[in-house]
Biotite code that builds the C-alpha atoms (Angstrom):
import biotite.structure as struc

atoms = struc.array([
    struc.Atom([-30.390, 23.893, 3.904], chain_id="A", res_id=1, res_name="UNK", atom_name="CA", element="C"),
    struc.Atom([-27.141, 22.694, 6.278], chain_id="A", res_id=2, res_name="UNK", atom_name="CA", element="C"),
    struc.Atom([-29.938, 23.495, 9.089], chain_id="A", res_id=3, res_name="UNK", atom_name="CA", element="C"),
    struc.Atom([-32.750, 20.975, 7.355], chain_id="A", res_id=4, res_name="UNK", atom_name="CA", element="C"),
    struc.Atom([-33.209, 18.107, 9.257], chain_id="A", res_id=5, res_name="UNK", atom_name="CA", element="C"),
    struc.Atom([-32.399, 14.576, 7.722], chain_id="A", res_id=6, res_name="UNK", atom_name="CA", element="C"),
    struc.Atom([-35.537, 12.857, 7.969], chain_id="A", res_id=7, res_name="UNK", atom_name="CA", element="C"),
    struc.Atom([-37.022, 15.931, 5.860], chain_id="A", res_id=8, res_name="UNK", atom_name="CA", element="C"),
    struc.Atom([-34.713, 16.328, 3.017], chain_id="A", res_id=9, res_name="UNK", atom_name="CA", element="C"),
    struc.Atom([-36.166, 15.072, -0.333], chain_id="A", res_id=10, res_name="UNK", atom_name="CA", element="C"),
    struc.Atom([-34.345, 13.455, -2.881], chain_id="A", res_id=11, res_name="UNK", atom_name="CA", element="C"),
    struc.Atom([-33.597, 15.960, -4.902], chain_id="A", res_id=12, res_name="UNK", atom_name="CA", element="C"),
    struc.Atom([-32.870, 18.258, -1.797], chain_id="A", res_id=13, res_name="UNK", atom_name="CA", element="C"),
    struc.Atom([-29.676, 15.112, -1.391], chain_id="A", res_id=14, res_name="UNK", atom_name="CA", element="C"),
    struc.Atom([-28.549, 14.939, -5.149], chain_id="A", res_id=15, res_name="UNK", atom_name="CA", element="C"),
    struc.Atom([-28.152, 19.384, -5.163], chain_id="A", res_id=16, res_name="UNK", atom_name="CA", element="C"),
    struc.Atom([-26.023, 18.849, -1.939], chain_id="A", res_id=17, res_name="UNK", atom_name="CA", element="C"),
    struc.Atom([-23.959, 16.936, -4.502], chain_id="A", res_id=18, res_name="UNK", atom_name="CA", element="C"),
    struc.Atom([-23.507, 20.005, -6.551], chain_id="A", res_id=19, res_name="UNK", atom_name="CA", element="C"),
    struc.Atom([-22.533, 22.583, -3.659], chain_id="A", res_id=20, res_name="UNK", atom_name="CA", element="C"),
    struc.Atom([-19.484, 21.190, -2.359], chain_id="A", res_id=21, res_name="UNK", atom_name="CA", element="C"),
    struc.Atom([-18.998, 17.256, -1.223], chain_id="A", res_id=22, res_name="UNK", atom_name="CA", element="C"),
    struc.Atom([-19.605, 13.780, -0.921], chain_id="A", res_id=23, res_name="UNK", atom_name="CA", element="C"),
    struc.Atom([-18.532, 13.198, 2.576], chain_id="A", res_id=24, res_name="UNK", atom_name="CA", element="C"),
    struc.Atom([-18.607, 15.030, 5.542], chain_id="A", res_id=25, res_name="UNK", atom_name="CA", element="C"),
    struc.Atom([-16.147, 13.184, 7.708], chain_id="A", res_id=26, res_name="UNK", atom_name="CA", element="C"),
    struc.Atom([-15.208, 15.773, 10.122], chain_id="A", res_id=27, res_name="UNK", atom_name="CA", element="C"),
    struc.Atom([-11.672, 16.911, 8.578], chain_id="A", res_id=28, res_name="UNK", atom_name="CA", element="C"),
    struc.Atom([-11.195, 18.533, 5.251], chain_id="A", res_id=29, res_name="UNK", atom_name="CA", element="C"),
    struc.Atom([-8.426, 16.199, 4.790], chain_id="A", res_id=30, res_name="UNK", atom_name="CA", element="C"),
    struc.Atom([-11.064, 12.998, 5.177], chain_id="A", res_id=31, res_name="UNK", atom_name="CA", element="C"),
    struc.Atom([-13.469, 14.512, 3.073], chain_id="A", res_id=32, res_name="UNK", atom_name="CA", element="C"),
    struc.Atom([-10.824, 14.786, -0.273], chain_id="A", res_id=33, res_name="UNK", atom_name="CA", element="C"),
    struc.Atom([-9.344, 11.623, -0.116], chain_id="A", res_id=34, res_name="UNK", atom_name="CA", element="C"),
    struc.Atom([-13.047, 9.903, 0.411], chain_id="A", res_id=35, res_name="UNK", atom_name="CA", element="C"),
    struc.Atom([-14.134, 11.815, -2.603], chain_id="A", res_id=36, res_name="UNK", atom_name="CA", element="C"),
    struc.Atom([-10.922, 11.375, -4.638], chain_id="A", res_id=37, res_name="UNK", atom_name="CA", element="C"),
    struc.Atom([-11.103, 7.704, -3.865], chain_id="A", res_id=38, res_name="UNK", atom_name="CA", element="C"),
    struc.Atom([-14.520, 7.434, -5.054], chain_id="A", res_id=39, res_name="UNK", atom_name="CA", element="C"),
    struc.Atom([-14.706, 9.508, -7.812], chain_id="A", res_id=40, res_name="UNK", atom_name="CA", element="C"),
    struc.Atom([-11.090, 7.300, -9.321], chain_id="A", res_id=41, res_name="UNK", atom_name="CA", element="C"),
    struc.Atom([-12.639, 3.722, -8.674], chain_id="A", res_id=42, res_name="UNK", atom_name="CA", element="C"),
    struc.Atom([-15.583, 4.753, -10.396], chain_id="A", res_id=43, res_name="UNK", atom_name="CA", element="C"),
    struc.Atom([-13.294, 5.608, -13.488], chain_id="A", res_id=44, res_name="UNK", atom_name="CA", element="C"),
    struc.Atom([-11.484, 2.282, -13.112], chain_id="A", res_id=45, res_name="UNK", atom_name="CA", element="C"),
    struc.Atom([-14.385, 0.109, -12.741], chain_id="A", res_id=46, res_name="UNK", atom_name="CA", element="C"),
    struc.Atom([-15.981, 2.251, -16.300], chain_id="A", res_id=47, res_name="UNK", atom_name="CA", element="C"),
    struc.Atom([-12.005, 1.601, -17.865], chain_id="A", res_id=48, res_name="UNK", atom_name="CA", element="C"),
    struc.Atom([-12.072, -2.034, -16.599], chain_id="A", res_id=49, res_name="UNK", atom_name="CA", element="C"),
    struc.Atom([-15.496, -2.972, -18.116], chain_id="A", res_id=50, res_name="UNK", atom_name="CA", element="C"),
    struc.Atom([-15.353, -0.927, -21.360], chain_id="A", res_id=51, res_name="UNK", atom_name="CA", element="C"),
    struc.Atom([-11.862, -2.397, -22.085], chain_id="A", res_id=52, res_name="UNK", atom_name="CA", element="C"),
    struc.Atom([-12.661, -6.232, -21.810], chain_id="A", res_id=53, res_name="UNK", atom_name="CA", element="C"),
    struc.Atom([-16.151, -5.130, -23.840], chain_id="A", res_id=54, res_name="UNK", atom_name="CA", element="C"),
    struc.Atom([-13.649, -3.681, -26.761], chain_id="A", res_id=55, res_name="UNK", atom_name="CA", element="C"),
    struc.Atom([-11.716, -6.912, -26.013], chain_id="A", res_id=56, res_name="UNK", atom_name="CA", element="C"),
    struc.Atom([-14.392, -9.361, -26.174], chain_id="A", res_id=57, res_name="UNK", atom_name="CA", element="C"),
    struc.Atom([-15.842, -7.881, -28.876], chain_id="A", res_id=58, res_name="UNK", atom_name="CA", element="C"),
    struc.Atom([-12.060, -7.901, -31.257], chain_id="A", res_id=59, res_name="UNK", atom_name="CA", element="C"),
    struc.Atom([-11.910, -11.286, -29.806], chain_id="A", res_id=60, res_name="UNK", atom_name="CA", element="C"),
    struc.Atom([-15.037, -12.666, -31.582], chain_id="A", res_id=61, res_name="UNK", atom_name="CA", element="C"),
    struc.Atom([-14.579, -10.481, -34.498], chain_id="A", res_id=62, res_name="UNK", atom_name="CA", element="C"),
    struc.Atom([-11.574, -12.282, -35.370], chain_id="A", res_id=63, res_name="UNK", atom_name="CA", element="C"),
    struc.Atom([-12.539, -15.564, -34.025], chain_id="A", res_id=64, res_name="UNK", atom_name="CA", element="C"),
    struc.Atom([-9.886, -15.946, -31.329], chain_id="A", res_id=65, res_name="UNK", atom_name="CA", element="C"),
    struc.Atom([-11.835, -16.873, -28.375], chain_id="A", res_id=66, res_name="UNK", atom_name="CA", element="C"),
    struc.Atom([-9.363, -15.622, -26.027], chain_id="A", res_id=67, res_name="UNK", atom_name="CA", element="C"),
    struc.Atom([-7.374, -17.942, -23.637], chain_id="A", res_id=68, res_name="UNK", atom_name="CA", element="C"),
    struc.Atom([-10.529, -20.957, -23.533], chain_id="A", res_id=69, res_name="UNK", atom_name="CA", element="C"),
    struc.Atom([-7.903, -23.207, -25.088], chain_id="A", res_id=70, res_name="UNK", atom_name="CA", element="C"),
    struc.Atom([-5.159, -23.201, -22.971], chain_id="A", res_id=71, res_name="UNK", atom_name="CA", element="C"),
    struc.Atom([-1.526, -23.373, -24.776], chain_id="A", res_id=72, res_name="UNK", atom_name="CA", element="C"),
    struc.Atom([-0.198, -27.045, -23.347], chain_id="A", res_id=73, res_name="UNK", atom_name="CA", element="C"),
    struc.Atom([-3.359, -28.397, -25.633], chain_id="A", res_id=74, res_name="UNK", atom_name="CA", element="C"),
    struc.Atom([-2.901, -26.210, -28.692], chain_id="A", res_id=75, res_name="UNK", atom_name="CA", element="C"),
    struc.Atom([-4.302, -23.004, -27.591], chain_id="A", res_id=76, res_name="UNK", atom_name="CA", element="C"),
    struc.Atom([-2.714, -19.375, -28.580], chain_id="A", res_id=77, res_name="UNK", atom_name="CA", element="C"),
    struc.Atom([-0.404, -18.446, -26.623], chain_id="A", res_id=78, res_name="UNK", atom_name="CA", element="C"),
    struc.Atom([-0.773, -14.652, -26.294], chain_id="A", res_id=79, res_name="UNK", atom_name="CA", element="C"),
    struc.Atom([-0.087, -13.344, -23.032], chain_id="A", res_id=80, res_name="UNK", atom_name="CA", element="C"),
    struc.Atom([-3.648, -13.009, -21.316], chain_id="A", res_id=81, res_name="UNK", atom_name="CA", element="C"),
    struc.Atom([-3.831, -10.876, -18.671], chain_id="A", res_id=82, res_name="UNK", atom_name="CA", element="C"),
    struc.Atom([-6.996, -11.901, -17.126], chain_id="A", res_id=83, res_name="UNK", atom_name="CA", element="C"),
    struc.Atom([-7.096, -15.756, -18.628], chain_id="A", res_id=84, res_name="UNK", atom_name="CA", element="C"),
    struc.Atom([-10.908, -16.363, -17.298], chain_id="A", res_id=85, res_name="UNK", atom_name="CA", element="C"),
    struc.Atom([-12.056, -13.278, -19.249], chain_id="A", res_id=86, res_name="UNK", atom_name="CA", element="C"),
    struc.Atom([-13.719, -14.972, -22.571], chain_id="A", res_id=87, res_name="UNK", atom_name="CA", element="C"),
    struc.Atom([-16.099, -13.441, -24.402], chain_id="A", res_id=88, res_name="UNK", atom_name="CA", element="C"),
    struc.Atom([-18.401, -16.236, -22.972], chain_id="A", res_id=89, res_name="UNK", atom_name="CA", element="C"),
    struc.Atom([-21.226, -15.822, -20.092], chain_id="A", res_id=90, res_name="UNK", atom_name="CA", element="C"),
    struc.Atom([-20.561, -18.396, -18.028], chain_id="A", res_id=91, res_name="UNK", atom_name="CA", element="C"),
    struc.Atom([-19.960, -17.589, -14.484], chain_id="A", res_id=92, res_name="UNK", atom_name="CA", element="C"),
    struc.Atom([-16.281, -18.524, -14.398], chain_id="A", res_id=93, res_name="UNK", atom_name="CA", element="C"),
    struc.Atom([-16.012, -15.516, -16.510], chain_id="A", res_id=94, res_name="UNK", atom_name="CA", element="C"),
    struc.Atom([-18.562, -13.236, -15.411], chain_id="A", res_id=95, res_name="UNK", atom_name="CA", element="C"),
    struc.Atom([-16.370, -13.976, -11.685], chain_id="A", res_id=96, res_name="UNK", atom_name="CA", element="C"),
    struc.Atom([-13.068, -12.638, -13.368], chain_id="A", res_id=97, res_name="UNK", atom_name="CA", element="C"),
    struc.Atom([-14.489, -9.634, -14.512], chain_id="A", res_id=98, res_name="UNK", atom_name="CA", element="C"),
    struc.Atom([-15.940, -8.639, -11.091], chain_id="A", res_id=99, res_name="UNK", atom_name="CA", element="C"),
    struc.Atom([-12.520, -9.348, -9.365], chain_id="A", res_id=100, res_name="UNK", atom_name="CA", element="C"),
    struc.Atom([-10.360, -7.516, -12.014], chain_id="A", res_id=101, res_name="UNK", atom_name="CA", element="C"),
    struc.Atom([-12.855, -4.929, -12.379], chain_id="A", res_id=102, res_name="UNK", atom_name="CA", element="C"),
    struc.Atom([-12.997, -4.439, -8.315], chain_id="A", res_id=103, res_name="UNK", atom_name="CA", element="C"),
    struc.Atom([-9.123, -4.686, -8.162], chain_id="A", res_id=104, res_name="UNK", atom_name="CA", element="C"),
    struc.Atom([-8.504, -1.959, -10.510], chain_id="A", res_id=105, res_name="UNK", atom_name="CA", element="C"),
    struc.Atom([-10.726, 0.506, -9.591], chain_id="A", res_id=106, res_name="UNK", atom_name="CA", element="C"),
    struc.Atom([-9.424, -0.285, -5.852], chain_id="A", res_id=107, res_name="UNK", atom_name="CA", element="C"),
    struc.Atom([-6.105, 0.843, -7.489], chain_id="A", res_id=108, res_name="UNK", atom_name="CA", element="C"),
    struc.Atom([-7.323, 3.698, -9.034], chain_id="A", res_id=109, res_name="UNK", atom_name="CA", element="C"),
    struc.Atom([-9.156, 4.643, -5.974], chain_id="A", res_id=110, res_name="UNK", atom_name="CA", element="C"),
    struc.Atom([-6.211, 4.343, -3.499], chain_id="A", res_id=111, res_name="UNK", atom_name="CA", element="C"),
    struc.Atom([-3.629, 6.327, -5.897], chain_id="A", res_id=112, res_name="UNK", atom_name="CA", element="C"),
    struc.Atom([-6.203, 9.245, -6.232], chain_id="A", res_id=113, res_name="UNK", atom_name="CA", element="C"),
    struc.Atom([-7.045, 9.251, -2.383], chain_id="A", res_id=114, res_name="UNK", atom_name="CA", element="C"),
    struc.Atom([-3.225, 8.903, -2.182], chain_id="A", res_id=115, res_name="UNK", atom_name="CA", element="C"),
    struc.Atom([-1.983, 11.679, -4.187], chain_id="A", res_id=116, res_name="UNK", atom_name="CA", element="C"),
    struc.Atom([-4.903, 14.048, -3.056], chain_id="A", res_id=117, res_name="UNK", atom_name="CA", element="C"),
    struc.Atom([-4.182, 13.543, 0.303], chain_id="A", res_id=118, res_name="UNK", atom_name="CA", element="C"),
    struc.Atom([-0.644, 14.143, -0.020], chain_id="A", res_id=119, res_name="UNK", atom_name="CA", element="C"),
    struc.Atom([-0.955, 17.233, -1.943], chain_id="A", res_id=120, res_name="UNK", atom_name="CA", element="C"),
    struc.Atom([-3.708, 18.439, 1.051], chain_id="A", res_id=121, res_name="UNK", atom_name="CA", element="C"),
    struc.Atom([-1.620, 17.949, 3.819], chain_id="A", res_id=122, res_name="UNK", atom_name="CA", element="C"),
    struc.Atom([1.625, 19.277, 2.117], chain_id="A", res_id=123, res_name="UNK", atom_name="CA", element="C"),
    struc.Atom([0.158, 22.633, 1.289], chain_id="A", res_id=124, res_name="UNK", atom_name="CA", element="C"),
    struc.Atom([-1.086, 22.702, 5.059], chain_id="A", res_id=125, res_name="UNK", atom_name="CA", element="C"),
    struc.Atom([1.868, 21.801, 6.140], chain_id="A", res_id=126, res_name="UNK", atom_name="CA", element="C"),
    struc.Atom([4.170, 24.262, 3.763], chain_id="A", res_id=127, res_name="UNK", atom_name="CA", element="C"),
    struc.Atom([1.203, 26.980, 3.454], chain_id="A", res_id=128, res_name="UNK", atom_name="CA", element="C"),
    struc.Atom([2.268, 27.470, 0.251], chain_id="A", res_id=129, res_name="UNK", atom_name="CA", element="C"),
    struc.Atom([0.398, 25.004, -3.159], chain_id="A", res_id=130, res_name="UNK", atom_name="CA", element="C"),
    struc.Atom([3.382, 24.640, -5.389], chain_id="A", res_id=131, res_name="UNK", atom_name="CA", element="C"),
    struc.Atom([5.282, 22.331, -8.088], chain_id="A", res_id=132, res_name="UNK", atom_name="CA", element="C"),
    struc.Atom([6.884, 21.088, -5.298], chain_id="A", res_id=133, res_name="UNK", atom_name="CA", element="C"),
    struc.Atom([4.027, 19.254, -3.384], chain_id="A", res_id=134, res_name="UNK", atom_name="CA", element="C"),
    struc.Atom([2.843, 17.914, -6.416], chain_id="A", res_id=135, res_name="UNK", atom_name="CA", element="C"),
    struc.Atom([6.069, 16.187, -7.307], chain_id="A", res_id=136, res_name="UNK", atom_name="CA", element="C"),
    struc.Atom([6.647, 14.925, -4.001], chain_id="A", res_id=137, res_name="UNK", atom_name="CA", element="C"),
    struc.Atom([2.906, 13.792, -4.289], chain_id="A", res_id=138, res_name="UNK", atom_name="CA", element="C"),
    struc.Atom([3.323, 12.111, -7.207], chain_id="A", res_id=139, res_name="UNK", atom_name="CA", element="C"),
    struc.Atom([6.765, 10.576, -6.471], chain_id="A", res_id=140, res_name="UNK", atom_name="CA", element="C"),
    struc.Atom([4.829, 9.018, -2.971], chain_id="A", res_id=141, res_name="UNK", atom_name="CA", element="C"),
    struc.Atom([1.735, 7.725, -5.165], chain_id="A", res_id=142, res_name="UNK", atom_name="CA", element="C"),
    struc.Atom([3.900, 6.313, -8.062], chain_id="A", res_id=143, res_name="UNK", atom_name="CA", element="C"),
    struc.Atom([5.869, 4.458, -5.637], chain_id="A", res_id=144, res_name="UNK", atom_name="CA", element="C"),
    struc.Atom([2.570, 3.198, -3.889], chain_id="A", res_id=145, res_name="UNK", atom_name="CA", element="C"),
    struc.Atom([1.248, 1.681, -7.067], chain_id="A", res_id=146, res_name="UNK", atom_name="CA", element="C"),
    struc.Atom([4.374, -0.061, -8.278], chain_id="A", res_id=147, res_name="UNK", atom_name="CA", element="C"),
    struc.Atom([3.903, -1.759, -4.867], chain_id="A", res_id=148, res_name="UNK", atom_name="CA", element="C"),
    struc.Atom([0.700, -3.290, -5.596], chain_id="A", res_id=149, res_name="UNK", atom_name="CA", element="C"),
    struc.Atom([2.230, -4.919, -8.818], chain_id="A", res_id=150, res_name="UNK", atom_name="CA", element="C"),
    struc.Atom([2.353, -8.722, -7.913], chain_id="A", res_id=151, res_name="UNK", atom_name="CA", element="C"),
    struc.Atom([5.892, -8.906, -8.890], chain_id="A", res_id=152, res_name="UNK", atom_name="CA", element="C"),
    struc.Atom([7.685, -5.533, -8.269], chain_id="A", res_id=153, res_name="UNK", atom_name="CA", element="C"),
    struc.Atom([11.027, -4.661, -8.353], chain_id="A", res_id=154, res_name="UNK", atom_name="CA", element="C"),
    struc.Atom([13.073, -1.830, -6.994], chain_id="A", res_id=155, res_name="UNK", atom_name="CA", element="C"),
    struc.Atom([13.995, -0.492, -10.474], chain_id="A", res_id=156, res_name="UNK", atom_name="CA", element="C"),
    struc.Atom([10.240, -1.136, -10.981], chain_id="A", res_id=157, res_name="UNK", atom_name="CA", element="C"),
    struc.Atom([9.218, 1.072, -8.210], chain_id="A", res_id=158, res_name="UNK", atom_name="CA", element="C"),
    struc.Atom([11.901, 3.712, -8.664], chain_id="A", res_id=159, res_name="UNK", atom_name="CA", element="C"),
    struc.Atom([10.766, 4.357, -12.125], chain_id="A", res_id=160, res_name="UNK", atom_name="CA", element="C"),
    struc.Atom([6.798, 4.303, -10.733], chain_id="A", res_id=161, res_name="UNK", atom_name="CA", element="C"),
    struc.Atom([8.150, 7.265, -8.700], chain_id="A", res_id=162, res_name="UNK", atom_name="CA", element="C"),
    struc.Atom([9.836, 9.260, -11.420], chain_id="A", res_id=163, res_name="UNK", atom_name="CA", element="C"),
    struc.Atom([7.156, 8.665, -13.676], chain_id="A", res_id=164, res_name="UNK", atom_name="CA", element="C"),
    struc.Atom([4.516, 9.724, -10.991], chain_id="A", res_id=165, res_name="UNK", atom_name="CA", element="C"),
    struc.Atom([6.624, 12.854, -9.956], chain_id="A", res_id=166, res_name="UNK", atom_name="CA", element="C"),
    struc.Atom([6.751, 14.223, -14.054], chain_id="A", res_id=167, res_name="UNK", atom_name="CA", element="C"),
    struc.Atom([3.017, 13.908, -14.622], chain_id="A", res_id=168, res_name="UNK", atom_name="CA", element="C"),
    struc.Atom([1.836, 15.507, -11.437], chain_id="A", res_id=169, res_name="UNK", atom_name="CA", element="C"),
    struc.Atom([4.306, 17.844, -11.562], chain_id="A", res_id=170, res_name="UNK", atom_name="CA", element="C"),
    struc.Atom([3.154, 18.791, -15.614], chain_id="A", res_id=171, res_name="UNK", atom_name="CA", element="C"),
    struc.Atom([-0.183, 18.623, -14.075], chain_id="A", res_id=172, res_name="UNK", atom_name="CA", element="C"),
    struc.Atom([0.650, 21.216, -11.832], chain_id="A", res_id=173, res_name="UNK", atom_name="CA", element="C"),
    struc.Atom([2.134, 23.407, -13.992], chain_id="A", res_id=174, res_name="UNK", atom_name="CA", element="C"),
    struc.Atom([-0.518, 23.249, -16.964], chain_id="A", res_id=175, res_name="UNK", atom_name="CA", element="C"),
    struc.Atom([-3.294, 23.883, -14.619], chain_id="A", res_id=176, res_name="UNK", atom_name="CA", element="C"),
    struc.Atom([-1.937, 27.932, -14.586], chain_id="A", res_id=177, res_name="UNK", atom_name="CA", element="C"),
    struc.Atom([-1.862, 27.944, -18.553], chain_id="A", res_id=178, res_name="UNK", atom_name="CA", element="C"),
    struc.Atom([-5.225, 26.044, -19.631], chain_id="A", res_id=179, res_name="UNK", atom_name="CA", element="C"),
])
């Protein structure tokens, strides 16, 4: 089938291509994992972003807090809103928000996986050996990375990004041997 010419290939022939090994074909191994890993994350966060202001929306009018449409200088609550267009309303100021903070996180979750994949890649090429190690200094790089997309970051902020990220690959790591 790597043979088959394009214009020939059925739809189904494209979706099983799927199954035997990649996405992408960029040229470079190293390409071709953070392109998947990059898609494959954003598609998570966009799922997370929408399914968590659908929970949200939905405890919002279950309780009768319409979330944020009164703002607090007039009486509104005066909870802190992370997203204060998001209302449980359809109107397109809303429907707006929840594109952009649905795009912006799974941008976010896109770049740390195509981050931290990469990372780990070319560290095991360039050590020859896949250990603990590249995934802490992997996950130390990509925690570091993401505290600097916070709007308002600071350097204990980013420090503790980079700890944090270090641990959980590095657990990651370790727990693939055992499970």
């Amino acid at each position: 089938m790597s043979g088959s010419n394009l214009e020939t290939r059925s739809l189904i022939d494209e979706l099983r291509s799927f199954d035997s090994g990649g996405y992408f074909d960029l040229g470079h191994p190293l390409l071709n994992r953070i392109a998947e890993s990059f898609v494959k994350a954003a598609g998570i966060g966009a799922v997370q972003a929408v399914s968590r202001h659908a929970y949200f929306t939905a405890v919002e009018s279950a309780s009768g807090d319409i979330g944020g449409s009164v703002p607090p200088e007039i009486g509104g609550s005066k909870k802190n809103n992370r997203f204060p267009d998001l209302r449980g309303e359809t109107n397109r100021k809303s429907v707006e928000a929840l594109v952009k903070s649905t795009g912006k996180e799974s941008l976010q979750w896109g770049l740390a996986a195509g981050v931290h994949s990469g990372l780990t890649y070319g560290l095991k090429e360039a050590r020859g050996v896949h250990d603990w190690k590249n995934s802490a200094m992997a996950g130390a790089i990509t925690g570091a990375a993401i505290a600097l997309t916070a709007d308002d970051h600071s350097h204990e902020q980013i420090v503790q990004c980079a700890i944090t990220g270090a641990a959980i690959s590095t657990a990651a790591n370790l727990l693939t041997g055992i499970f």
